[in-house]
C-alpha positions, -999 to 999 in steps of 0.1 A, spaced: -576 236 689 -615 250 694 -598 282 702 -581 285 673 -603 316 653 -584 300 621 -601 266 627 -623 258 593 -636 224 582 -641 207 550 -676 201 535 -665 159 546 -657 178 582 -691 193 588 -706 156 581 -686 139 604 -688 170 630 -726 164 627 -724 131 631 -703 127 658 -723 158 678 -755 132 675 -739 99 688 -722 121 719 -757 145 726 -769 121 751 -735 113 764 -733 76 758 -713 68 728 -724 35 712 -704 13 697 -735 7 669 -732 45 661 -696 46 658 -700 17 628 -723 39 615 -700 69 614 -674 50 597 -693 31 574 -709 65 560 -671 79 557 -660 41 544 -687 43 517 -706 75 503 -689 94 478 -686 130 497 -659 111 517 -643 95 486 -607 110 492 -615 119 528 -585 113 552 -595 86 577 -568 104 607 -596 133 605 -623 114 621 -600 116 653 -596 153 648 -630 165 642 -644 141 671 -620 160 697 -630 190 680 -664 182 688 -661 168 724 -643 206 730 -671 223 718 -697 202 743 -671 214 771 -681 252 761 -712 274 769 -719 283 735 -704 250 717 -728 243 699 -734 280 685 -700 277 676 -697 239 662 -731 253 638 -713 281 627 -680 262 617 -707 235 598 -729 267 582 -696 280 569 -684 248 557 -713 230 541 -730 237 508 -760 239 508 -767 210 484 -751 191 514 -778 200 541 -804 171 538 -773 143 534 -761 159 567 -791 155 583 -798 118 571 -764 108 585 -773 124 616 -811 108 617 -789 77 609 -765 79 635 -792 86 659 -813 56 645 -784 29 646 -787 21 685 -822 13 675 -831 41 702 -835 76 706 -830 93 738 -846 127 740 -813 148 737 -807 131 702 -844 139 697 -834 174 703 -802 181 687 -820 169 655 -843 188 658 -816 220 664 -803 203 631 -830 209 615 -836 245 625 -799 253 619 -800 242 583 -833 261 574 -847 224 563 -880 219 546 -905 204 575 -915 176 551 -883 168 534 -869 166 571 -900 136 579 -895 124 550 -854 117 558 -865 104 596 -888 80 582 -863 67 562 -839 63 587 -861 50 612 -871 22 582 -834 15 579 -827 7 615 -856 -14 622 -850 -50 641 
């Protein structure tokens, strides 16, 4: 399926993508993260009529794209052409909370976010301003 040229996500897609590309970065999926994953897609409104039998789809999409050199070049440039703008700091507060829910973060999380960050073009403060959030959020 990554080899399809034709392959396009949803706005909902490039969420999920990003969230999924977080909880697999340091190779350890947890099972707090996955809650997390489908709690977001359970409860925010971008995912309001979002099929549930996607999650499936985009997380093997995802796993394909870590099998590659240039995965995550590619796995950007399907969520850059997908994703509004508007969209970019809610993606990267589900992926600061995804990285957050295990109540650790390992350094390849640590840098994946902050390849989120650079990838989206997002504002240095407005991106400390989401991590603190998320770090309040999953506090013990």
């Amino acid at each position: 399926m990554t080899n399809d040229p034709s392959l396009s996500l949803s706005a909902p897609d490039s969420l999920v993508a990003l969230m999924v590309a977080v909880s697999a970065s340091d190779e350890n999926i947890r099972t707090a993260e996955l809650i997390k994953i489908q709690s977001a897609v359970n409860m925010l409104p971008i995912f309001a009529d979002y099929d549930n039998d996607r999650l499936a789809v985009i997380s093997k999409t995802v796993f394909d794209l870590f099998e590659q050199e240039d995965g995550l070049d590619a796995l950007f440039g399907l969520i850059r052409e997908a994703l509004p703008e508007r969209l970019y700091e809610t993606a990267y507060a589900l992926a600061c909370d995804v990285a957050a829910a295990d109540g650790t973060l390992d350094e390849a999380e640590l840098r994946l976010l902050e390849e989120i960050r650079y990838e989206l073009n997002l504002d240095r403060l407005h991106a400390a301003a989401i991590e603190r959030g998320a770090r309040a959020r999953h506090l013990s």
